[in-house]
N, C-alpha and C positions, 0 to 999 in steps of 0.2 A: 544503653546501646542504640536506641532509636529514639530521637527525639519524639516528643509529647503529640507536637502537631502531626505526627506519622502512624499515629496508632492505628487507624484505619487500613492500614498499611501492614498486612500481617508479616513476618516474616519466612522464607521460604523455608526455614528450616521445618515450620509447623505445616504449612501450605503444600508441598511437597510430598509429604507424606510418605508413602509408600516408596515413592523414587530412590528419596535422600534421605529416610528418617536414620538418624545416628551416623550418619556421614558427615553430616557438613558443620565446619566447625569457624567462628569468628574469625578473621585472624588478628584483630587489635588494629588492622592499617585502616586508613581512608580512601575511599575514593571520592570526592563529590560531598555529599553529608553522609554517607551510609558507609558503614562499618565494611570490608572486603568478608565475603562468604568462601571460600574454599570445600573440596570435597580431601575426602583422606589419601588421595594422589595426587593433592597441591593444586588440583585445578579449579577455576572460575567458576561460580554457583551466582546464578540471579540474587540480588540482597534480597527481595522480596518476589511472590511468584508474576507470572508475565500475565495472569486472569488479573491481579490486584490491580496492576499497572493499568490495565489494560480501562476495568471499569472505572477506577478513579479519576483518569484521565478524561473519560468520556463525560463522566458528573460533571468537570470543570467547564467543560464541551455546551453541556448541555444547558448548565446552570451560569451561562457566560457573564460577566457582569457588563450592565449595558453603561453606551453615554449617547448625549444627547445629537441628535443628526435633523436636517428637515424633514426625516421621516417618523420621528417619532424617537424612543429608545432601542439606539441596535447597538445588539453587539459588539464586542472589538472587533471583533474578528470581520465584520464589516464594515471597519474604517482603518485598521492599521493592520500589519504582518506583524507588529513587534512588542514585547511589554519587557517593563523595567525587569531586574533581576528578582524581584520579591514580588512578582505578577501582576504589580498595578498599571495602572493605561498608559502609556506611551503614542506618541503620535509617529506616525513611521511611514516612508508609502507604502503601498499597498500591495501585495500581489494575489490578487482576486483570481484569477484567472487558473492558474496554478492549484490555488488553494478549495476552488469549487470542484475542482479533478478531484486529488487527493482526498475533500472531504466526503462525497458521493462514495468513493471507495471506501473509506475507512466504515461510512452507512453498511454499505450492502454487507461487509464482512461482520461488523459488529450484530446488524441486527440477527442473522445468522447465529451469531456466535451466543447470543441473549436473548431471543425472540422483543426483545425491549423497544419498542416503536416510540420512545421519546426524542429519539436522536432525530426521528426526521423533521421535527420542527424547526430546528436552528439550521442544519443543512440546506433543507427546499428556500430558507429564507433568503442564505448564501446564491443560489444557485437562480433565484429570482431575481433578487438584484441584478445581477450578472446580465440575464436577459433581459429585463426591462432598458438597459444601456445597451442595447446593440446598435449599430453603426445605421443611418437614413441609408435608402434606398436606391439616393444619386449617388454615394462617394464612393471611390475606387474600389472599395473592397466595403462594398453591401453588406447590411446582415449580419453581422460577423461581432462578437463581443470586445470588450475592453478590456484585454486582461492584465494590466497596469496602473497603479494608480499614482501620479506621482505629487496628488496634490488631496493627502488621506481625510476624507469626510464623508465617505459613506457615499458618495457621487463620484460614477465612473466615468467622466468626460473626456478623459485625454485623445489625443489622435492618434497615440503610435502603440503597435502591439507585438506584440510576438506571435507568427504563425503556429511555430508548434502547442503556444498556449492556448490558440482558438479549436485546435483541434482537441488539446488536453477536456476544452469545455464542451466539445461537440458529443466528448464519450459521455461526459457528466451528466449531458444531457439524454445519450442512449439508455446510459444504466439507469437512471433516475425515472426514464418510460416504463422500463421495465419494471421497475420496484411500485412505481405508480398508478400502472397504466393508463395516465395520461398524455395526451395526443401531443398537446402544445412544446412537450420536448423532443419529440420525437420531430414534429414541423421543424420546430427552433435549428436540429441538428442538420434535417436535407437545405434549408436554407442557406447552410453553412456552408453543408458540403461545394455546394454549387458555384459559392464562392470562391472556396481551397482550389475544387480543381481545375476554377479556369485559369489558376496563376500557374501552377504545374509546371516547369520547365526542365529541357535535359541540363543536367547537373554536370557537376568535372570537379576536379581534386580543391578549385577556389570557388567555386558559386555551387552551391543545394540546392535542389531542383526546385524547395521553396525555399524566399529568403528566411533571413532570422527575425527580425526587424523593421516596419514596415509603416509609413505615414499611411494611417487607415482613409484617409479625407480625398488625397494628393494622389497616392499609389506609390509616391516616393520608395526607394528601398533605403532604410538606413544601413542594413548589415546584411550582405547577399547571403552568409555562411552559417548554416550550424549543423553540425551533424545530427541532429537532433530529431530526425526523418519518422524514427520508430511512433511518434505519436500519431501523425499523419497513416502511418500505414496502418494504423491499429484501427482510427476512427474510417478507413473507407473498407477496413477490414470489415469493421460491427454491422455499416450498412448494407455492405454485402449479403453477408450473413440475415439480414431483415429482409432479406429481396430487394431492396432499394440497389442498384448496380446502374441507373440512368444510362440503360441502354449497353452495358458491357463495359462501360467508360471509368467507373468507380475500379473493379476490380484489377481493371488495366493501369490505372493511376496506383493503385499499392502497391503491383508486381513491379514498374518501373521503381516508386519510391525502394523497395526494400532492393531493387538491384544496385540502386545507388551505393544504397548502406555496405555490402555485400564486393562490392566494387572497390568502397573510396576508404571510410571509415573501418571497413574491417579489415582492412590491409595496412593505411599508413597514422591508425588509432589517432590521429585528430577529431580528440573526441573534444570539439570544442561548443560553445553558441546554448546554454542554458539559462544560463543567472540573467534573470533582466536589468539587477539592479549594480551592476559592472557593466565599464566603458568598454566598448567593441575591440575584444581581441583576441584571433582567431588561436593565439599560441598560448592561450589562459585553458586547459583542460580542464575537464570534469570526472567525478567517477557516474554520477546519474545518468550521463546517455549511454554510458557503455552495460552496465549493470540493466535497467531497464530494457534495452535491446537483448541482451542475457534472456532477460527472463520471454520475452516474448518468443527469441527462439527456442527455448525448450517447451511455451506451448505449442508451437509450430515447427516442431520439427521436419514435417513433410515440405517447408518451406525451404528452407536453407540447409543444403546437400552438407553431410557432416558435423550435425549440428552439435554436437556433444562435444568435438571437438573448439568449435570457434567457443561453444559457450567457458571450456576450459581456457581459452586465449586471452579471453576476455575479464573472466576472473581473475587468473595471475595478474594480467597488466596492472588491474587497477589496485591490487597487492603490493605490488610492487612498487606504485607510482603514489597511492594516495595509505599503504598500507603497513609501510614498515612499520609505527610506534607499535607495541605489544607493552598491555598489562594484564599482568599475569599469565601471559601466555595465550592472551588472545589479541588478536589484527583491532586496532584503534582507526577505523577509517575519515580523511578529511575528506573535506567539502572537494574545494579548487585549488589550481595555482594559488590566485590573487586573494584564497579564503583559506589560508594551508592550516586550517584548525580539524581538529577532530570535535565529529558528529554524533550524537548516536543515532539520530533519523538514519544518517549513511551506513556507519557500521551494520544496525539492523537490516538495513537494504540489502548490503551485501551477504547478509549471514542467512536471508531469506534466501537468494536465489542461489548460495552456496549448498543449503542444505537440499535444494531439489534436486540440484545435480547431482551431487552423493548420493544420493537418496536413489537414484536409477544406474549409477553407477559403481554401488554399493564399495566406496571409498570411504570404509569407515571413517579413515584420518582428518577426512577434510569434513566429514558429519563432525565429528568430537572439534575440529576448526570452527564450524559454523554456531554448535550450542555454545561454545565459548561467547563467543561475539555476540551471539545473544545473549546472553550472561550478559558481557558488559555494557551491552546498550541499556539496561535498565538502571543502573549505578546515576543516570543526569533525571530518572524519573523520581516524583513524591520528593520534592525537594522542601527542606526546612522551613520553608512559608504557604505548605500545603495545610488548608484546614476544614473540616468539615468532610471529609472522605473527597476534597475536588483536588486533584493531585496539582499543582504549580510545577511544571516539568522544563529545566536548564536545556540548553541545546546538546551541551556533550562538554567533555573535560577540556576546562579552558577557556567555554563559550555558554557563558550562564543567562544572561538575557533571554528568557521565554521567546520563540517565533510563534505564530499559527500552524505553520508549516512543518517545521522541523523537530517541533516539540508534541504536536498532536497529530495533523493530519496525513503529514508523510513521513511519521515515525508508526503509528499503530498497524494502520494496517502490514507491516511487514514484520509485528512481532505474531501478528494475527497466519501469516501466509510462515513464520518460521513454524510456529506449533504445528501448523498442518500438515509439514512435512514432518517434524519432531514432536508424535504426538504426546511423548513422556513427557513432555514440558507442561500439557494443560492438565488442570486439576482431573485427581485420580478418581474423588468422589462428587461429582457431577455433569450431567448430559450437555454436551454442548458436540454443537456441527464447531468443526474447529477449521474448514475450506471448503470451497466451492467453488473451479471451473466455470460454471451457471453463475444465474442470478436466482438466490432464495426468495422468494419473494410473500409466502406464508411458511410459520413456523410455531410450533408448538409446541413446551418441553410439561412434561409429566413425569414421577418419580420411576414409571417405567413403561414407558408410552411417549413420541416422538413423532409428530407428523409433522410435513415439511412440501411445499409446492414450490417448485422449480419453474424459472419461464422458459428454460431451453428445454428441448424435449429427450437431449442424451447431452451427458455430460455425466462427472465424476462430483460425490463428495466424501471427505475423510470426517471421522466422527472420534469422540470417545465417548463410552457409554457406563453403565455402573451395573447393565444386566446385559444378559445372553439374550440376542433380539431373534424373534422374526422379523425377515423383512417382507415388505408388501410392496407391489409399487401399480397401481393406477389398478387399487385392490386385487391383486393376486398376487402368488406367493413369488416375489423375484428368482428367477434360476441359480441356483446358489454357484456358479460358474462366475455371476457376475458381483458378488459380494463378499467380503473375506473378514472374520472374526476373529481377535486375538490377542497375542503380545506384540508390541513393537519394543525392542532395546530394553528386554525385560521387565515392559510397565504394560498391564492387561488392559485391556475395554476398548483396544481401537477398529474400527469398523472403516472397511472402504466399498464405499457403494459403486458402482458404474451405471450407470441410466442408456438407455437405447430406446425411445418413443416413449417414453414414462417421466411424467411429472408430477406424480403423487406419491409418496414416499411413506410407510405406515410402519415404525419400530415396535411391535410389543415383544414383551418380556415372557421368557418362556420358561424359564427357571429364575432363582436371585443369581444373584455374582458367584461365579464358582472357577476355577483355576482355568486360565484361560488356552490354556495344553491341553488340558481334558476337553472344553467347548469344541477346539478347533480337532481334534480326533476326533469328534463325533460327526465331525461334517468331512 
């Protein structure tokens, strides 16, 4: 039923446990290499669980196989986006820029999610290169990374970038301070900033107030258009949030950006200007900028008036437009126009930020939509030339060639943000923070015992646990007003903490595991 090379690979039927045990049943089809799982009302069941996925993918991550560069042996992943179908090296360009975003996040979430601090050495490595290639000081846009490479050798020289990709790098650089506490990212990012916002301009339904596009040397603009605004508002969001505001100017340049969005793209969904490695064209859609702006507006809802509403607009659209295929009864989402294949990075994406909106709008139907679709994004993971527990992960049904991006960096983290909203998905018997609002930035797991330090000082995290906690936070006993103990979707041990001036977080155990309707009457 499972090929040999996938043993590491346990099946969700045993993984599950408590969820699914004696539910879910083979059903003899294929998807991909792995067998279709079913539950006993016909629906989609992950072939194996989304912890397996999750850590095997990370080994391959971590234990990257190197080639040779002037720098010594680096990684693929620092000289191509792309490997053969059976995971050997490929030469491919590069999208660096992109991929030190996604992978910083995929860090912060995993190490959370594992306390496992191996991941940051291949990461910081990405995310050095990155900045050691930043732009001289004379060219039009100073300072500023190369987030393209279209001539892959581990040397980012090109001249032309993508705006919203320098900001994708700016966050990279945020979070990576915070998980660090090093200075030099933090520098790397106001350098940036400074650059973004003096190109800023008012926008209209044919030019974004930043281009897409951009001769970094020259100033040239190659592509005035992308709707792709959300990154930018995010990265002068973060600085804001650091005190960094140069003077009020920062926070005035995101409420402009996000009115653009609000104004242009959320009204006539020209959601176009993503893919760098597609010729300029503005009527080539995407589902990534509109899902992404998704999710940002449901963490800002005080932002954008009605927000549960557009986030619903938003979701249908790209349902609609990148979502009819259904297997088994769950949304198959593609890429692009010009890329009309099915993903599972995308599908996952959308099933993450599907599942939060349910999740507050308690639409069971579109919850049971979204585990679906996570379900099926894992069917292109631990494919047939995985060995050694390092999972070799296909793009999605159709599209078997390994990415960095699609396969690892901006596929995990959003199986990591589905469980957090759908805590029954993560394993029943073991402690893991399964989301974090914040940045984790120590963590510590014990058989029943759980300390955890946050670099914001309020913020939310979700948990599953295998004992009945105290909580503590910056050592005393948290208000139980602001923590909640229990069942979610009839699977026990999920914890949601809320934080307000507390960054120290201390879970002991105060009884063993015991029926989590009785815990939660007792509080």
């Amino acid at each position: 039923m499972f090929p040999k090379a996938l043993l590491g690979c346990i099946p969700c039927i045993v993984l599950f446990g408590v969820v699914f045990a004696g539910s879910a049943t083979a059903s003899g089809d294929l998807l991909l290499d792995h067998e279709v799982v079913l539950d006993e009302e016909g629906r989609l069941l992950p072939w194996t669980s989304l912890h397996a996925i999750i850590v095997e993918s990370m080994n391959f991550v971590v234990h990257c196989p190197t080639h040779p560069t002037r720098f010594g042996a680096d990684p693929w992943y620092l000289i191509t986006s792309k490997l053969n179908e059976d995971g050997t090296f490929r030469r491919n360009q590069n999208n660096q820029g992109s991929n030190a975003y996604y992978a910083v996040e995929t860090l912060a979430r995993y190490y959370a999610y594992t306390g496992d601090r191996q991941a940051f050495n291949g990461v910081r490595l990405l995310v050095d290169r990155v900045l050691h290639y930043h732009t001289p000081g004379d060219w039009a846009w100073p300072n500023v990374p190369r987030t393209q490479d279209d001539t892959p050798d581990g040397e980012y020289t090109d001249e032309w970038s993508g705006v919203d990709k320098m900001c994708m790098v700016g966050l990279a650089y945020i979070r990576l301070f915070k998980l660090t506490g090093e200075s030099r990212y933090l520098d790397a990012a106001r350098a940036l900033a400074q650059t973004v916002a003096a190109h800023v301009a008012d926008g209209d339904a044919e030019r974004s107030p930043l281009p897409f596009r951009v001769n970094l040397r020259t100033g040239a603009v190659l592509d005035p258009y992308t709707a792709s605004m959300i990154f930018p508002v995010r990265f002068f969001d973060a600085l804001t949030e650091l005190g960094y505001t140069a003077g009020g100017r920062y926070p005035a340049v995101r409420d402009a950006l996000l009115d653009w969005i609000v104004r242009y793209p959320l009204v006539n969904h020209r959601w176009s200007g993503y893919y760098e490695d597609v010729q300029p064209n503005h009527e080539n859609l995407n589902q990534h900028i509109p899902v992404e702006t998704a999710r940002y507006i449901l963490r800002h809802p005080e932002r954008v008036p009605r927000h549960l509403e557009h986030v619903a607009a938003l979701l249908t659209w790209v349902l609609h437009r990148f979502g009819q295929t259904q297997r088994y009864g769950a949304p198959s989402i593609r890429e692009q126009d010009v890329c009309f294949k099915e993903m599972s990075s995308h599908t996952a994406r959308y099933a993450s930020v599907l599942a939060r909106w349910a999740a507050e709008t308690d639409d069971t139907a579109r919850q049971a939509e979204a585990r679906a679709a996570l379900a099926l994004a894992t069917y292109s993971a631990c494919s047939k030339y995985s060995r050694d527990g390092r999972a070799v992960n296909y793009v999605g049904i159709g599209y078997v060639n390994p990415w960095f991006s699609d396969s690892y960096f901006d596929y995990l983290p959003h199986l990591l943000d589905g469980m957090a909203a759908l805590p029954e998905l993560a394993p029943a018997d073991a402690n893991h923070i399964l989301g974090s609002d914040g940045t984790v930035v120590a963590v510590t797991y014990g058989p029943k015992r759980i300390e955890y330090r946050t670099f914001e000082p309020t913020g939310s995290e979700t948990l599953r646990i295998t004992f009945t906690p105290r909580v503590l936070a910056n050592g005393q006993d948290l208000d139980p007003s602001r923590w909640r103990f229990g069942a979610v979707h009839g699977a026990p041990g999920a914890l949601r903490i809320h934080r307000d001036g507390e960054t120290q977080i201390v879970l002991e155990a105060i009884h063993g595991r015991r029926d989590a309707a009785e815990a939660e009457a007792e509080r």
